[in-house]
N, C-alpha and C positions, 0 to 999 in steps of 0.2 A: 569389555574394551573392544571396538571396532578395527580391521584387519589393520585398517594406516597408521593408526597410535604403533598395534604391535608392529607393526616394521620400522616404526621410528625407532620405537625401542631399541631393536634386535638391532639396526645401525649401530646407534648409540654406542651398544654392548660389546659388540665389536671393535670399534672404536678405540674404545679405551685399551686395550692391547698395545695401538701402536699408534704415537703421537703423530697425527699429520693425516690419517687413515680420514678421518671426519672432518672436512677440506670445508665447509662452514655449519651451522646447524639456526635458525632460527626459526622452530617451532615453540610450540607451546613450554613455558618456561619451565612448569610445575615438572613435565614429562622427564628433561635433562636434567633436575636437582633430582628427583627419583633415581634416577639409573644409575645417577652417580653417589648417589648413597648405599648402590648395591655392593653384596661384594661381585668380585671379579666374578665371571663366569665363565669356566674352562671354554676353549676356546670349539672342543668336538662336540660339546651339546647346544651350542651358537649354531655351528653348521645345521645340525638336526635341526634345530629349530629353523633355520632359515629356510631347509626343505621342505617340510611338512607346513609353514604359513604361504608357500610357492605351491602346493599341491592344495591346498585350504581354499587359496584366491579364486586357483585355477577353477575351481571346481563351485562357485558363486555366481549366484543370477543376478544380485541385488547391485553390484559394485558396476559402472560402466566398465565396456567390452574393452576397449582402448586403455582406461587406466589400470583394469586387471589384468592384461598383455605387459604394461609398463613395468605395474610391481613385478610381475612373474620376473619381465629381461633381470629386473634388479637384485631381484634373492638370488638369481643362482649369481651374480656377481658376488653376492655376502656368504654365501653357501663355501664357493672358490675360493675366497679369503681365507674364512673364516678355519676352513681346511688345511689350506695351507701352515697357518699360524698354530695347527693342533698336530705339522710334523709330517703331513701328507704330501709327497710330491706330485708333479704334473708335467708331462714334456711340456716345457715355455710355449708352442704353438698353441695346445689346448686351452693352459690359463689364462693366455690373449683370449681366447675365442671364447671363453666360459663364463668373464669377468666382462669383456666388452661389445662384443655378439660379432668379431669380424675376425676370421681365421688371420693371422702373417703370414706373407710369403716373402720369400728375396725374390728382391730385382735383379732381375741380370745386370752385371758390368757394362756391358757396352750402353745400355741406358744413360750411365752413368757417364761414360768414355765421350757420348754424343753432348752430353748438355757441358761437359765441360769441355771441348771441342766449339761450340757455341759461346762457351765464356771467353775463351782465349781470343776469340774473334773480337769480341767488346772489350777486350787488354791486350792492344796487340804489342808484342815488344818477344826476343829470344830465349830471355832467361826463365827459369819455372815458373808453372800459370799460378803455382801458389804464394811465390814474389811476388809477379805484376797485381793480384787479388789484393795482398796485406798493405801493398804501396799504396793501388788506391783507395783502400780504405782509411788507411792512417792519416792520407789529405783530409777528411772528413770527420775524427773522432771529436766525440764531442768533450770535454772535459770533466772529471768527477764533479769539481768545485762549482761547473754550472748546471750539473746534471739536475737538479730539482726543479730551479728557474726554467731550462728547455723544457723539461717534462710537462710543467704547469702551463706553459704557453702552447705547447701542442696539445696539451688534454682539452684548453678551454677552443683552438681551432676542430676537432675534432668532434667535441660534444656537438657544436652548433651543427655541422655536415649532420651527426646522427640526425640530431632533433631533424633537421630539416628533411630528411630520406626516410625512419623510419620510428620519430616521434620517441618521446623519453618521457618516463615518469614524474609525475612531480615529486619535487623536493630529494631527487636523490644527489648524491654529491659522491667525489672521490676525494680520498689524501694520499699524500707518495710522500715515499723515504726512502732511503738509501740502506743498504746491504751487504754485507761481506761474507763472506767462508761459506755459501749454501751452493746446492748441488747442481741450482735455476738460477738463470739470466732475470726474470722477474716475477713475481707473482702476486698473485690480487688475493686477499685476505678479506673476503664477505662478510661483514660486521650482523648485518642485516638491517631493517628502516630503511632501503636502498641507500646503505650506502660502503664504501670496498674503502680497503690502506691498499696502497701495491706498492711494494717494496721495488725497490729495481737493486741488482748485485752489481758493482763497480768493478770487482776483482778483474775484470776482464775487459779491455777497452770497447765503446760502443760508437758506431760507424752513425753518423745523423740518419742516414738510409735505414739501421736497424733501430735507431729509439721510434721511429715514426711506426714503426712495424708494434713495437712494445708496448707504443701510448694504445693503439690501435687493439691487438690482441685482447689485453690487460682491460682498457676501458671501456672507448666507444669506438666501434659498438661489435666491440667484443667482452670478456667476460664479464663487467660489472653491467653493461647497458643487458645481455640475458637474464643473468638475479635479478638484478633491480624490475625488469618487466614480469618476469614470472613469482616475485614475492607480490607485484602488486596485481597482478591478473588473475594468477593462479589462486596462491595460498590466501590471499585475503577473500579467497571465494570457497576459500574449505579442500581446495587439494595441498591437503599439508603433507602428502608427500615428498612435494619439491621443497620443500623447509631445510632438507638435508641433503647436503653435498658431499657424495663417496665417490674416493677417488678409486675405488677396483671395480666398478658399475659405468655400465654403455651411457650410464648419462656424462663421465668422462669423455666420450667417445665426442655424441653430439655437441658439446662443450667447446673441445678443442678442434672442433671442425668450426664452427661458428669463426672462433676468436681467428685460428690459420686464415681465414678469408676475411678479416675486418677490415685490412687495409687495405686492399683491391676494391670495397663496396664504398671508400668514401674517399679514396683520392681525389678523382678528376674535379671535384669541388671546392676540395681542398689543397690544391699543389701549389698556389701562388702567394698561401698565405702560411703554409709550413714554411716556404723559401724564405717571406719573410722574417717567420720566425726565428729560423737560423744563422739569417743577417741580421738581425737586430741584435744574436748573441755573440755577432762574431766566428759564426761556424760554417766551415766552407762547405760547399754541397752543389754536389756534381749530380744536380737533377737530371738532364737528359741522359743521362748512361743509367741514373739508380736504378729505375722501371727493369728498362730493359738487362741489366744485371741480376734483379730478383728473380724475374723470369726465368732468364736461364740460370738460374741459381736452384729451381722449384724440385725437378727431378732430383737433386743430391738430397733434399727431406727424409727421402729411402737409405741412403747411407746407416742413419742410425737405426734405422730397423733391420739392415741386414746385421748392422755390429752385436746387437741386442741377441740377435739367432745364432753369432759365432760364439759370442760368450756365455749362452743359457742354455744352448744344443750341442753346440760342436766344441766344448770344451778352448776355445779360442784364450789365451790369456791377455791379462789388458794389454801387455804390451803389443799385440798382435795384433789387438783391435783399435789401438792409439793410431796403429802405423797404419791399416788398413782408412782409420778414418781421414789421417792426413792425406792417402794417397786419391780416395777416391771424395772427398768433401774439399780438397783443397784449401786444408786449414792448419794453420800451426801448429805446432806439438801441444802446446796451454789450450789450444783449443779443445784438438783431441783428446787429451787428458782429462776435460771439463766432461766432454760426453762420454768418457768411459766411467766417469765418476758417477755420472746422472742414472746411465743403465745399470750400475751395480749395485745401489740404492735398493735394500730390499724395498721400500714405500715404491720406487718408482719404477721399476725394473721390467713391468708389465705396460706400466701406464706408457713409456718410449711409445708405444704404438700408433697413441689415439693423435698423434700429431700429424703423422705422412698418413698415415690410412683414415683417417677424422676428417683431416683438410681436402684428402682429395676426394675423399666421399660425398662431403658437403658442396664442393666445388662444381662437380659432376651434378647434384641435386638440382644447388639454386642454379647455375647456367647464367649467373646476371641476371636472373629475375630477382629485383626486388623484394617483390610479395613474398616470393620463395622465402626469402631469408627474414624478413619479419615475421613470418612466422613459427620459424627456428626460433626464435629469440623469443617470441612469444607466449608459442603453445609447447604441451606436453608432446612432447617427440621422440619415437623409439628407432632405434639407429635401425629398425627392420623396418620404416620408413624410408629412411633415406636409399638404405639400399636397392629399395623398390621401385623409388621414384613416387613414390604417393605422397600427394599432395595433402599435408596437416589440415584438419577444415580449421 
């Protein structure tokens, strides 16, 4: 068996530990009814394994130079897992940096202090910036009962901007559903055949300014429009690597750097017909402010990665990190409580990362280059790309 099958495998295997860890899979079918007929496999001879087909690759003439760098980033993520899971701790800095290829740092506060110093500018009124924040977003929430309808009418304005900027596969498609009690505001579920469900969570009210963020993220041309292009470029050309989606692997990283910048790459094309969209539902939207609200909204993304470091380093307890994230994110306590719930998620505890350090990675990459970012979407990309600034061929 050839090194890509065994690291599908070795996924797989992993996998099966912990429900959610194996974030989609659509390789060869025979491979997943195998593995899952296996029994379980201690979770400290996974890591071996994941190390020794990481020193195996490493050390191969025959496999291309770029996708054997690829598999390498991805074992030691499965390596870090899989460790984990057999009882082995890691200061939280390392298992970011081991699992995703980008150390964490905190942000200083006053980062923080200036972009929301810049909000209150865009709300201007005496009482706290996290009142004049929740007012005017509540002029704006969009309703559960119409959440599918809006959803569906922004997916199909958004698709057309993709296709038209950075071209879409044929025949792929999305479905959405609605969600309660989970730990994310939404999430795209890769079926594979290019095509995603993205659930969206209601628990919590959404601002018209954040579903367009969601459609955008979630679909086009964020994560479904990346599968969708690399099951049809990639894997149906024999990198069945990318067949499987792990969520403790730098391929999270470049993922959610992608989906973090999807609404900035297809707005200006699309602003006059989202507005439509949400007049035709009925949903008020305070376009001229939204832009410039996200903006200066962009610096508090680090909030949650510093709460992630007081509670996996510095012993922080939630409540401390509830309060911390009210003070410096400027969100209500259900707010706060949502992301202290998201970072204590052993599944996602590490992944909080790839969101502010993915997004601004990728950001700093593409620069608004286009090309840039079809290529992301496109080709095989190691986050020690991005960080380079080298150009995917």
């Amino acid at each position: 068996m050839d090194v890509v099958h065994r690291y599908l495998e070795l996924g797989l295997r992993v996998g099966r530990h912990v429900e959610g860890l194996v974030d989609a899979y659509f390789g060869p079918a025979e491979l997943e009814a195998r593995v899952a007929a296996e029994e379980l496999s201690p979770p400290a001879e996974l890591a071996v394994d994941a190390e020794e087909l990481r020193a195996e690759i490493d050390a191969m003439d025959g496999l291309d130079p770029r996708r054997r760098a690829w598999l390498g980033d991805q074992l030691l993520g499965v390596a870090t897992c899989a460790r984990g899971l057999a009882g082995e701790t890691l200061a939280y800095a390392d298992e970011v940096e081991r699992c995703f290829g980008v150390r964490p740092r905190r942000t200083p506060e006053h980062l923080f202090a200036e972009a929301l110093e810049r909000l209150g500018a865009l709300l201007p009124g005496d009482d706290p910036l996290v009142n004049r924040y929740e007012r005017w977003r509540r002029t704006q929430i969009v309703p559960a009962d119409t959440m599918l309808a809006v959803f569906s009418a922004l997916r199909v304005i958004l698709r057309e901007a993709t296709a038209q900027r950075f071209g879409l596969p044929n025949d792929e498609d999305v479905e959405t559903e609605l969600a309660r009690d989970e730990p994310w505001l939404a999430y795209n579920y890769y079926l594979g055949g290019r095509r995603s469900r993205i659930a969206v969570n209601v628990d919590l009210p959404i601002a018209a300014h954040e579903l367009v963020d969601l459609v955008a993220h979630e679909a086009y041309p964020g994560h479904h429009t990346e599968h969708a292009w690399k099951e049809d470029l990639l894997v149906s050309r024999g990198v069945l690597e990318e067949s499987l989606l792990l969520v403790p692997t730098p391929q999270s990283m470049v993922s959610e750097g992608i989906a973090e910048n999807a609404w900035e790459l297809v707005m200006d094309e699309s602003r006059d017909a989202v507005a439509a969209a949400f007049a035709d539902a009925g949903v008020a939207v305070d376009a001229d402010r939204a832009l410039d609200v996200v903006v200066a909204r962009r610096p508090l993304r680090f909030v949650g990665l510093n709460v992630a470091l007081m509670l996996h380093e510095d012993g922080a307890t939630p409540g401390e990190a509830a309060a911390y994230t009210e003070r410096w994110a400027a969100r209500t306590p259900e707010y706060a409580a949502s992301v202290v719930r998201f970072t204590l998620d052993p599944l996602w505890r590490a992944y909080v990362a790839t969101y502010s350090l993915g997004g601004d990675l990728c950001r700093r990459h593409v620069d608004g280059d286009s090309e840039r970012f079809r290529a992301l979407l496109t080709q095989q990309t190691r986050v020690a790309d991005i960080l380079t600034g080298v150009a995917v061929p």
